[in-house]
RODO-2510 file (C-alpha; in nm, 4 decimals, decimal comma):
residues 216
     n   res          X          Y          Z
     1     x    10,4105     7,9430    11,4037
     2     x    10,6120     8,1344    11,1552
     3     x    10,7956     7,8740    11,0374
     4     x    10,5509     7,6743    10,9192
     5     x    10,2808     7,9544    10,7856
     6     x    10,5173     7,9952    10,4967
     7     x    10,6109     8,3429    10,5659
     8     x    10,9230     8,5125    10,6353
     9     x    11,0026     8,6907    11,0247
    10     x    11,0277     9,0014    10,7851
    11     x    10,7253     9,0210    10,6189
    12     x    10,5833     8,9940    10,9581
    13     x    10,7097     9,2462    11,0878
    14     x    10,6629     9,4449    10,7846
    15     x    10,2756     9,3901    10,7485
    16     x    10,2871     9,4972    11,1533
    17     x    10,4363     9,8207    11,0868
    18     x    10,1817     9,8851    10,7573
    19     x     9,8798     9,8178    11,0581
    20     x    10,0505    10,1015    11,2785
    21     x    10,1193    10,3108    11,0221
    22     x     9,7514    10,3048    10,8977
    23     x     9,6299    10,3187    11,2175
    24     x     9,4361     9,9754    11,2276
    25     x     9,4583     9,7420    11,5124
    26     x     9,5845     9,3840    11,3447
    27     x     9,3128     9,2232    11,6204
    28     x     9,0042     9,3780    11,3752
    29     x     9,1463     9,1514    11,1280
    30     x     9,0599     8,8301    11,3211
    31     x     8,6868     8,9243    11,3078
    32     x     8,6661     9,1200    10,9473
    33     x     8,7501     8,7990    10,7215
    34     x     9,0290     8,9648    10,5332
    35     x     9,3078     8,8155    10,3887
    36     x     9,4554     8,4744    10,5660
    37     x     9,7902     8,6127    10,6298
    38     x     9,6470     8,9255    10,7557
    39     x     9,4589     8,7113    11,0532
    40     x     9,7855     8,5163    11,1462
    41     x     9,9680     8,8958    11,1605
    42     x     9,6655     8,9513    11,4004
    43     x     9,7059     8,6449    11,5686
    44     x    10,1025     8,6626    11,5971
    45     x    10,0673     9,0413    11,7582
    46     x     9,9531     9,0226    12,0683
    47     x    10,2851     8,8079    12,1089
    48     x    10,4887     9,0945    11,9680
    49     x    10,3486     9,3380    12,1588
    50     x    10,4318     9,1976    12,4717
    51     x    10,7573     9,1017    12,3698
    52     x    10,8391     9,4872    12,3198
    53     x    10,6408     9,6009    12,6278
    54     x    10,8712     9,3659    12,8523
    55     x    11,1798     9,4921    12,7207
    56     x    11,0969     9,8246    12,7185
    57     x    11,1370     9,8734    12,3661
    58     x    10,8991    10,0440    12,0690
    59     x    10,9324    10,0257    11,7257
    60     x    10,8863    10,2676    11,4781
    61     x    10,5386    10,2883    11,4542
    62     x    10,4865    10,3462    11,7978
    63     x    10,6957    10,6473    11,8026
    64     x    10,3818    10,7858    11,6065
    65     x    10,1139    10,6215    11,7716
    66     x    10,2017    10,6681    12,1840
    67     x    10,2284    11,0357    12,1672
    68     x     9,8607    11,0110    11,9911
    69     x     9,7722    10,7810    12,2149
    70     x     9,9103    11,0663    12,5519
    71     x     9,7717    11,3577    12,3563
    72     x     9,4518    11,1836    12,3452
    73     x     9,4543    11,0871    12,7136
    74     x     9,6007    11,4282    12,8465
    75     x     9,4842    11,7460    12,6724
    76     x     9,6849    11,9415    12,8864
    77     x     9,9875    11,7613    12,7238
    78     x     9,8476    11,8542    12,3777
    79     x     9,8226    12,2122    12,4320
    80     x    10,1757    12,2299    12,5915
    81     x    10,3236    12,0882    12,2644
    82     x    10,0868    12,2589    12,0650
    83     x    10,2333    12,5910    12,1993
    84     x    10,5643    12,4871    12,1964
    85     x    10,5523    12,4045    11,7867
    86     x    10,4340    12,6990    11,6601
    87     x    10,5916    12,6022    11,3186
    88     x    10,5371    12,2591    11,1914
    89     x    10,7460    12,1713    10,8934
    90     x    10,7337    11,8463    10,6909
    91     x    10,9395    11,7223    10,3993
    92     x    10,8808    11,4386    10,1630
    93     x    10,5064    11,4831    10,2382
    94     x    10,3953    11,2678     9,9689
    95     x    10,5231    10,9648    10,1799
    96     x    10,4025    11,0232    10,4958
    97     x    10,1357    10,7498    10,6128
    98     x     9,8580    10,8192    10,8195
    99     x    10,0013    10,8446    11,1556
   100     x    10,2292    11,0960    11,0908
   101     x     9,9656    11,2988    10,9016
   102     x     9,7617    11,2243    11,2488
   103     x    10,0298    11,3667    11,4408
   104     x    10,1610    11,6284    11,2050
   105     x     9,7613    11,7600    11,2289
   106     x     9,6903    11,7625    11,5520
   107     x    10,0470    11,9477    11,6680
   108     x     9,9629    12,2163    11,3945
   109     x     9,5932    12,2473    11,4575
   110     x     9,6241    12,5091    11,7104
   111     x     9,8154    12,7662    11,5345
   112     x     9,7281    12,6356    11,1574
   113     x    10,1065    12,6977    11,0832
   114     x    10,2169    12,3946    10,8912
   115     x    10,4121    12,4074    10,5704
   116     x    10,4621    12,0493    10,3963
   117     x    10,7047    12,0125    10,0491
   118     x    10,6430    11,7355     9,8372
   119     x    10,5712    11,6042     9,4966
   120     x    10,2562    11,3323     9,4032
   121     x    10,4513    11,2104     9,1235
   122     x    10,7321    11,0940     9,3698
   123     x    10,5513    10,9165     9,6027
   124     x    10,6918    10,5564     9,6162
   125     x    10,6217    10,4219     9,9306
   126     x    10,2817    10,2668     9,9383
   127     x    10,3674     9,9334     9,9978
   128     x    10,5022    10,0883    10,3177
   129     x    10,2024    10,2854    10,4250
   130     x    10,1951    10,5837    10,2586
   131     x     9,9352    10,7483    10,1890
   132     x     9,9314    11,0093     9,8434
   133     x     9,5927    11,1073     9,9540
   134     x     9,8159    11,3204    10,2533
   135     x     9,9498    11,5673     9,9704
   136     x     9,6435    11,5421     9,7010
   137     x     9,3685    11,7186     9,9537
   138     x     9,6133    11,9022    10,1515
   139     x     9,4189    12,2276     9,9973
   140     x     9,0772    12,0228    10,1148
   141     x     9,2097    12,0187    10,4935
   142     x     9,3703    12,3305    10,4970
   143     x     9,1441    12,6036    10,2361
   144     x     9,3335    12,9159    10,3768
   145     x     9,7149    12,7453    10,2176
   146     x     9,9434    12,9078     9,9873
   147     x    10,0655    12,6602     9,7369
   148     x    10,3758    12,7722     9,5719
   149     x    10,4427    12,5583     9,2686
   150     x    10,8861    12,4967     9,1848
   151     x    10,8451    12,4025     8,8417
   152     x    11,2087    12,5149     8,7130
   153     x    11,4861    12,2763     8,6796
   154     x    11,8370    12,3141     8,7582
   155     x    11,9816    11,9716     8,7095
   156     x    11,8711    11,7895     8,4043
   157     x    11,8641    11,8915     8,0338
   158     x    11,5558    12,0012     7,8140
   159     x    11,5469    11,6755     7,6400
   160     x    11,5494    11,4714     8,0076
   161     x    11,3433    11,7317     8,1436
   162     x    11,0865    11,6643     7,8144
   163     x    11,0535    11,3328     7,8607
   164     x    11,0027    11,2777     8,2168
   165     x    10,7199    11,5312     8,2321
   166     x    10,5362    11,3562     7,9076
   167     x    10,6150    11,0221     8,1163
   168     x    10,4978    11,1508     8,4714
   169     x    10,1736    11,3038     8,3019
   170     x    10,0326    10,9400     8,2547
   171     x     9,9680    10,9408     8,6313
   172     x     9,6018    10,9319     8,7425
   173     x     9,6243    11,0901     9,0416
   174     x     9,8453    11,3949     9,0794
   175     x     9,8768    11,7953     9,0673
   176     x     9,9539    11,9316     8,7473
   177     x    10,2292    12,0911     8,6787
   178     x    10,4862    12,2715     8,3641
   179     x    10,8430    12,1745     8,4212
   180     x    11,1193    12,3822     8,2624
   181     x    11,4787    12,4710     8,2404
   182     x    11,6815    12,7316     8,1345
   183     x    11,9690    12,4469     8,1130
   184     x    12,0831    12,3689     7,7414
   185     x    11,9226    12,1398     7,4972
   186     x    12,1126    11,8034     7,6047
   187     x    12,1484    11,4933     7,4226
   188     x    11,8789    11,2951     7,2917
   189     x    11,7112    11,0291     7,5542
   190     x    11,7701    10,6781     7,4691
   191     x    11,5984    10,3882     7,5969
   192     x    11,7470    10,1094     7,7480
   193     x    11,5897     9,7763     7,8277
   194     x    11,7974     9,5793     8,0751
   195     x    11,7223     9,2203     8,2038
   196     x    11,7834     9,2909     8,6075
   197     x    12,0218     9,5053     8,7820
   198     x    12,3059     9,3230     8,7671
   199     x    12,2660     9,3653     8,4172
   200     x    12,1256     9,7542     8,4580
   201     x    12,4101     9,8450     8,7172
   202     x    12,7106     9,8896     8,4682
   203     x    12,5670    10,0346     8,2013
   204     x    12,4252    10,3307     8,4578
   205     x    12,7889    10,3492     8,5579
   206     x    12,9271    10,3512     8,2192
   207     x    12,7005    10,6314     8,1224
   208     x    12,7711    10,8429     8,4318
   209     x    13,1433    10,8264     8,3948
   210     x    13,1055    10,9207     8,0692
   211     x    12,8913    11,2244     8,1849
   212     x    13,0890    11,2810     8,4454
   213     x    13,3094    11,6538     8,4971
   214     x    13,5578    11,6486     8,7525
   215     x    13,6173    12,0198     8,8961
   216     x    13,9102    12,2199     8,7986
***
């Protein structure tokens, strides 16, 4: 039981959603010797599953993966909502997981109209499924896309805007591009080491009061 694998409810249910959201079925993990508490989040979902079917409930995961699993089923579905989105927008693209690049696809595949905005180097949310590889071959899936680039910078300073792009440039695996700003020159950057966030908190406050302009 949970109590005594050593694991928290919430981890549970996290590593749950991370199988949806990849589209793996926690069962394979039972028979491909991976990780010990991946096979008792295999062996714990059945249970889970069951407990959602008989309240009539989904979670957020299978608001991606039922209307897969009906388009799949019913083709005559598909093409209904395939028509009816001519336009498929997405924002935040870099943290979209595979699921919702699944469904995202396959709703745009008929009319090839989707536009996605992003940015690789702000893609945080890995440990929740997504995928960067969504954004990095979006020219592979799609060879006919425009890519417009927005490389200018309205909010931050030269100096910020300096040493974020020499800082971002590190990453392995991105799309290049030249930030700029027509903003002014700024204050120098200065480095801060703090010990947690209780200890980082006030000093970000402190700075941005100090920054801050209240309108006139």
């Amino acid at each position: 039981c949970i109590r005594d694998s050593g694991f928290t409810p919430a981890s549970y249910r996290s590593r749950m959603s991370f199988f949806k959201s990849s589209m793996e079925d926690p069962e394979v993990a039972l028979k491909s010797g991976t990780a010990p508490f991946d096979k008792s989040v295999a062996e714990m979902y059945p249970a889970y599953r069951d407990a959602l079917k008989e309240n009539n409930a989904v979670d957020f995961g299978d608001l991606l993966l039922f209307p897969l699993q009906i388009f799949d089923k019913n083709p005559k579905v598909l093409q209904k909502y395939q028509k009816q989105f001519k336009y498929v927008l997405v924002d935040e693209y870099q943290d979209t997981n595979h699921a919702q690049f699944v469904l995202a696809h396959t709703l745009a595949s008929e009319h090839r109209n989707l536009c996605v905005t992003g940015d690789p180097d702000q893609s945080i949310y890995a440990w929740r499924g997504a995928n960067l590889s969504n954004i990095l071959d979006f020219e592979g899936q799609y060879e006919d896309a425009t890519v417009v680039r927005l490389e200018q910078n309205y909010r931050s300073t030269k100096n910020i805007l300096a040493v974020a792009d020499r800082l971002i440039g590190h990453n392995q695996r991105r799309k290049h591009k030249s930030l700029w700003t027509d903003n002014e020159l700024g204050h120098p950057v200065t480095v801060v080491r703090c010990h947690d966030q209780q200890h980082e908190a006030p000093r970000v406050g402190a700075v941005s009061y100090t920054h801050l302009t209240l309108p006139t």
